[in-house]
Every structure is written in C-alpha cells, then in structure tokens.
C-alpha positions in Angstrom: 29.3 105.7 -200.7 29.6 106.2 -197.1 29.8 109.8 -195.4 32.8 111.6 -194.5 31.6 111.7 -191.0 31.0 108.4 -190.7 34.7 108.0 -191.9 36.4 110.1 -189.4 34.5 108.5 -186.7 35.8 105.3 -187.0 39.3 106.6 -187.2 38.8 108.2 -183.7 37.5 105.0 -182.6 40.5 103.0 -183.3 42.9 102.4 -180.7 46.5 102.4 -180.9 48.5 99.6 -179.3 50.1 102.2 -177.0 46.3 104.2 -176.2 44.2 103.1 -173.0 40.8 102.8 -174.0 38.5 104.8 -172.3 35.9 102.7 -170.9 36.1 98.6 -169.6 35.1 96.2 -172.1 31.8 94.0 -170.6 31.3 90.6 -171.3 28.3 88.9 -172.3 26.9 88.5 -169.0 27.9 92.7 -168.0 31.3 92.4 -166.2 33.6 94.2 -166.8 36.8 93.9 -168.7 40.4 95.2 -167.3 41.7 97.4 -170.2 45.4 97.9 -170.8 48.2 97.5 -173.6 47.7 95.4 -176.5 51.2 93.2 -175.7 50.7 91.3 -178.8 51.0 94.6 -181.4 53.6 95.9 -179.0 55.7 92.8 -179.4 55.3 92.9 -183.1 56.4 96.3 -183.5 59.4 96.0 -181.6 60.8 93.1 -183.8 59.4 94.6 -186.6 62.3 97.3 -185.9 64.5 94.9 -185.0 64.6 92.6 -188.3 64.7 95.9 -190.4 67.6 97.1 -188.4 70.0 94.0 -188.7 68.9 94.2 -192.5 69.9 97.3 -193.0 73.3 96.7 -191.1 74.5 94.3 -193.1 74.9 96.3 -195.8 76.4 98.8 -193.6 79.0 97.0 -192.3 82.5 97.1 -193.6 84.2 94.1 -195.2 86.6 92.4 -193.1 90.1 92.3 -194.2 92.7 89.6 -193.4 96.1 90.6 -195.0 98.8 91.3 -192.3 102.3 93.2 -192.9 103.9 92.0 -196.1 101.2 90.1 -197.6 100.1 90.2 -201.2 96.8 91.9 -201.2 94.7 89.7 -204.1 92.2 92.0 -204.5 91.8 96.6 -204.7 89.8 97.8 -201.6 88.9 101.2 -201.6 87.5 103.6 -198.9 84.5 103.7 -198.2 84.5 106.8 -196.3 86.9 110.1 -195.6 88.5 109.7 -192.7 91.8 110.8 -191.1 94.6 107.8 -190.1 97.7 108.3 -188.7 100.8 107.1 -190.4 102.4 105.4 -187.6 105.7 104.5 -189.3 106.5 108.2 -190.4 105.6 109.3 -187.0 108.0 106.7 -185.3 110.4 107.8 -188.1 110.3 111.5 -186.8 110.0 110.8 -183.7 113.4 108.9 -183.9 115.2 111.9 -185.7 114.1 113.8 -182.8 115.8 111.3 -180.7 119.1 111.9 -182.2 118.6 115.4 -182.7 118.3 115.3 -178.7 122.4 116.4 -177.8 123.6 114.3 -174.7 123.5 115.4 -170.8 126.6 115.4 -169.2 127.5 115.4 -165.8 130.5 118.3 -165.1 133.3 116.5 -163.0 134.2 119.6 -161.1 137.3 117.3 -159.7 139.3 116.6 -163.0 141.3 119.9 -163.0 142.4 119.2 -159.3 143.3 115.7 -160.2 145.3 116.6 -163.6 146.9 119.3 -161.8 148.0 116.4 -158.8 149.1 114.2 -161.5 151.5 116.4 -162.9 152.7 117.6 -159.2 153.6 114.1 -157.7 155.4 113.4 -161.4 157.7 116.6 -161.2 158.4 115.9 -157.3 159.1 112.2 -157.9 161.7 113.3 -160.0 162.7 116.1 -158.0 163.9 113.5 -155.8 165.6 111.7 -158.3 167.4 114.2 -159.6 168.9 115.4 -156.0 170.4 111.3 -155.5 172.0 112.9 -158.9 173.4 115.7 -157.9 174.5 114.3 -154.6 177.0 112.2 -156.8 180.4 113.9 -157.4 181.5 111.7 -159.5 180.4 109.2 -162.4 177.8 111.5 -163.1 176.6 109.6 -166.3 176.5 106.2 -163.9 174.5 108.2 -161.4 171.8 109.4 -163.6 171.6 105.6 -165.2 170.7 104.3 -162.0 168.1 106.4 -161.4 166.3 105.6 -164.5 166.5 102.3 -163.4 164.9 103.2 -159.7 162.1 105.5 -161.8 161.7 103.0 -164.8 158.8 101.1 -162.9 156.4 103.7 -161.9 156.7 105.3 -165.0 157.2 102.9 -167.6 153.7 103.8 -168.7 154.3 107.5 -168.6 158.1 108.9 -169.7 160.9 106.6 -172.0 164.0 105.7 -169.8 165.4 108.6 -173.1 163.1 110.8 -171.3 163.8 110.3 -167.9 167.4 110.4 -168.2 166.7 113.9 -170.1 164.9 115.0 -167.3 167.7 113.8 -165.0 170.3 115.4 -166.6 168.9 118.7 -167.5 169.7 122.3 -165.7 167.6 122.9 -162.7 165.9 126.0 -165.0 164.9 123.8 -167.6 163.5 121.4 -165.8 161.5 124.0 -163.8 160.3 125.9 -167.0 159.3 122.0 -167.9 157.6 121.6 -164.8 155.8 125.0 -165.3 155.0 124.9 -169.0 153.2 121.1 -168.2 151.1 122.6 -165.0 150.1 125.5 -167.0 149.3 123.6 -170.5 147.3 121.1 -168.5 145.3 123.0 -166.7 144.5 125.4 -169.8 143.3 121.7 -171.7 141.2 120.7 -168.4 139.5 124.2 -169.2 138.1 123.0 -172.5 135.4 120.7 -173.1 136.2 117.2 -172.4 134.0 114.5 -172.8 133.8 110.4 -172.1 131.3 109.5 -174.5 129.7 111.0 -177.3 127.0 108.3 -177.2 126.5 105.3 -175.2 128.3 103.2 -177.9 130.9 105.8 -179.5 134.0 107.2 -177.2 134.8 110.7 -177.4 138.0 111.8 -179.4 138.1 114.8 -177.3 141.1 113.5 -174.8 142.9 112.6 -177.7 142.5 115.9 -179.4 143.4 118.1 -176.3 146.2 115.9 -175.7 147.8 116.8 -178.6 146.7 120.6 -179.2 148.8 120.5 -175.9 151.9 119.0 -177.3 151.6 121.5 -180.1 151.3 124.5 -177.6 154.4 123.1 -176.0 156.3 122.9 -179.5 155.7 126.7 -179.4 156.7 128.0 -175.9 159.6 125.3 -175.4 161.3 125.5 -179.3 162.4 121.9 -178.5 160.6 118.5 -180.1 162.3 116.6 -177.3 160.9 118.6 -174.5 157.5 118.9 -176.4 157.3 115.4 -176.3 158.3 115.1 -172.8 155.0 117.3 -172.0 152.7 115.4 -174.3 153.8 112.4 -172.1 153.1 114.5 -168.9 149.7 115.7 -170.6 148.5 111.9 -171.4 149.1 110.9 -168.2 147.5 113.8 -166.5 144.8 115.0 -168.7 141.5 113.3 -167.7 137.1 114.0 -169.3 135.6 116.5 -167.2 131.9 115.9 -168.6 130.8 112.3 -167.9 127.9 111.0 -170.0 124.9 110.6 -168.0 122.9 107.8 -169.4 119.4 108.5 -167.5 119.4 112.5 -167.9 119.6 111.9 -171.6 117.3 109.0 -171.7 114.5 111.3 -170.3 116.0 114.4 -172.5 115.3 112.1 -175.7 112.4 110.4 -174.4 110.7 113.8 -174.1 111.7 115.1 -178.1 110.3 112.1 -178.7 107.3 113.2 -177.2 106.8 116.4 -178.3 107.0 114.9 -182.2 103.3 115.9 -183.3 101.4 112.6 -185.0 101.7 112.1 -188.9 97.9 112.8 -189.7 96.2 112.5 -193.2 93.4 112.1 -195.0 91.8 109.1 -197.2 88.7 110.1 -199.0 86.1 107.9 -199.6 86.3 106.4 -203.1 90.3 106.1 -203.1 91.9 103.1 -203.5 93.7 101.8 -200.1 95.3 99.1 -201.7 95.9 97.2 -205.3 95.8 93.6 -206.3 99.4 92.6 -205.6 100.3 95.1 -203.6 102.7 94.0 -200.4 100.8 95.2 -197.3 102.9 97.7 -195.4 102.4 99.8 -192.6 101.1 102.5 -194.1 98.3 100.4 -195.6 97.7 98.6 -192.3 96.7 102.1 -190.7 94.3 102.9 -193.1 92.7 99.8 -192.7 92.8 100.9 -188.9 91.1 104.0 -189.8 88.3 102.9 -192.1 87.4 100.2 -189.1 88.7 97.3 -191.9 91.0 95.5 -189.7 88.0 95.1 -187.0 84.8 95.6 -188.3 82.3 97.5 -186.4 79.0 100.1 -186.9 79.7 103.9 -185.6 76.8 104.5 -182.9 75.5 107.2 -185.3 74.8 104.8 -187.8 73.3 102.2 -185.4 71.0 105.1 -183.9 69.7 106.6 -187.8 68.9 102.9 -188.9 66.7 103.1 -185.7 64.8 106.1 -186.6 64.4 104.9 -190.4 63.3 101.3 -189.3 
C-alpha cells in the first residue's frame, strides 16, 4: 500500500492545462524544452462546455408556436413560466373610450355677433326703403305696397314670404320699429349662447337650429303675435350664424394625448396555466401571451444561457 506522502506528492506534481511548469523539459541529448499551455486539453475543455451547453438548451428552449389570429389551436399549451403580458386589445379598447371621452376644441369666432347683428341691420333698412316708395304713394295704397313685394321678392325670397313682406310693408311705423328692435335684441342674446358647427367631424351640431327657435319662442312672448313671431324667426334664420368652429387638429392632438395617457392593460400568467385549449380560436388576447412567454419567437433569456455556462 503506498504512503500518504508519496500520494500527495504526485498530486502536486501534476500539472493543470492552464499551470506553467516550473522548469524546461530536456531532451535526450540535454536541450531544453519551451514550456507553455497544453492547447490540446485546453481545446477539449472548451468544447466540452460547449456540447454540454447546447444539450442542455434544447430542453430549455420554448416550443415554437404557429397559430395566427383566428386559428383553431389543435393542441393545450400551457405556460411554462409567470410572466406579465400586456393585453393589447383591452388597452387599445380603453385607450379609444378615452378618445371619445376627449370633448372637441373649438375655435371662438369672435366675428359672428357683428355679422348677425349686420344681417339684421341691412334687412330692416332694405325695407326701410321700401316702405318710404309706400308711403310716398297717396293713392292705391294696396297697389303700392304689391309692387314693392315684387321689387323685394328677389333678395329675399330665401328669407321673408311675399305674406311677410307685404306685412312689413304695411304695418305702423311703431310696429315695425318694435319689430326691428325685438329681432336686434333677440339675435344678439342667441349669438351670446353657445353655438357650434360640428359636434364631431361627421355629425352637425343642432345647436343653430335650437337657438333659432328658442328665439322664435322669445318673440311669441314679447310681440303676443304668431305672425310677427314668425316674421323674427325668419329674421333670426337668416341672421343667426356658429360662433365655435370645430378645429380638427386641436382636437386631434387633445385626443391623441388621452389616448396616451391610458396606462397599459398588464396581467399576469403563471406558469402551469393553460394559455390555450384544443379548439380554441386564437384571439388577441392569446396571441400576447404567446408574446410574453417568448412562444411566438423562440429564444433563451441571457440568464439562462449564462447559468447553463457555470453548470456545464
């Protein structure tokens, strides 16, 4: 049985591929030998950890998985790790709520009172004038005022019915000025409200519509006539104009920036549940879990390609 000494001495005179040895080798005939690595074990090692690693990564490696949206999945996958995905279609679904959640910009036309009030100016004084070729005639009065609804028929065949003109023709010079007032100052109190274009780029506002008429009403009350109510709903179609213009871009960027702030629909798959049946139709949903468990695209986390290093 050999000696414990004589044991440990021949371990200490091994020499690891990686060791220098500390004196030359000599050949037969006494020269000397240039010592160095053994490249041979060297080699060896490194492919040693090489082939251990790529068999230990294949059984790392996720299956691939081919199903695309709304194919029949014919087999269960499961996860074969916790992870977090995020749900892309309920994330684009809140960030689209957010969208129309987003109320429009408008642009404040600063000009439409000043333009409704012109409107209703240029009508009165137009048949101001009217009215004095009237009363200029002494006699055939009735004949008189029928000629001027033919003169004013044209420009105003869009606003006033010839019944209307000739009312306006015939009427006392205080009525029509309490007419002329009562449209100025019912006008002007509808071009203080809100009126808007649009409500969206596809959908016109009712708002014109609605002013219009809460101004026909208004002139019901102060004027206790139908006939000269209507004469200032005329006035008030013609003269009433939106005073908030839809800006398209502002509330592009105004919706594009809800959108934004929408935090991401995150959750959690843990390892062991099932991601998707036999006979399931792939959806979205599915589709970013196969995202997040590296399904879709197979590929090793750097972790796990530097551990099967160290255990090779």
């Amino acid at each position: 049985m050999k000696k414990p000494n004589t044991i440990l001495s021949r371990w200490k005179r091994s020499v690891s591929p990686f060791q220098k040895k500390k004196g030359p080798d000599r050949r037969g005939d006494g020269t000397a030998v240039a010592s160095g690595l053994d490249w041979a074990r060297v080699g060896l090692l490194i492919g040693t950890i090489v082939g251990l690693s790529l068999l230990m990564s294949i059984h790392i490696l996720p299956d691939k998985i081919s199903l695309r949206l709304g194919d029949e999945s014919d087999r269960e996958v499961r996860a074969g790790r916790t992870v977090i995905y995020v749900s892309t279609e309920r994330t684009a679904n809140a960030q689209q709520a957010a969208r129309m959640a987003t109320r429009p910009v408008y642009d404040v036309e600063e000009s439409a009172g000043f333009s409704a009030a012109r409107t209703v100016q240029e009508l009165f004084d137009h048949l101001a004038v009217g009215r004095s070729q009237v009363e200029r005639t002494s006699t055939a009065r009735k004949a008189a005022v029928n000629r001027e609804v033919d003169a004013l028929q044209p420009p105003f065949d869009s606003v006033l019915s010839r019944d209307q003109l000739r009312t306006l023709l015939s009427v006392t010079p205080t009525v029509f000025q309490n007419l002329r007032e009562t449209s100025s100052r019912l006008i002007a109190d509808g071009e203080d409200r809100e009126i808007r274009d649009r409500l969206d780029y596809n959908r016109p506002s009712e708002d014109l519509a609605r002013v219009q008429d809460d101004t026909a009403d208004a002139a019901r009350v102060a004027l206790s006539s139908a006939d000269y109510a209507g004469i200032v709903h005329a006035v008030a179609r013609q003269a009433l104009r939106p005073n908030h213009l839809l800006n398209r871009r502002k509330t592009e960027a105004a919706r594009d920036a809800s959108a934004r702030s929408v935090l991401q629909d995150s959750r959690r798959i843990v390892r062991g549940d099932r991601v998707i049946a036999p006979g399931d139709r792939v959806s979205q949903d599915h589709l970013d879990k196969f995202t997040a468990l590296g399904l879709l695209n197979p590929h090793m986390e750097p972790s796990a390609g530097v551990a099967i290093c160290i255990l090779a």
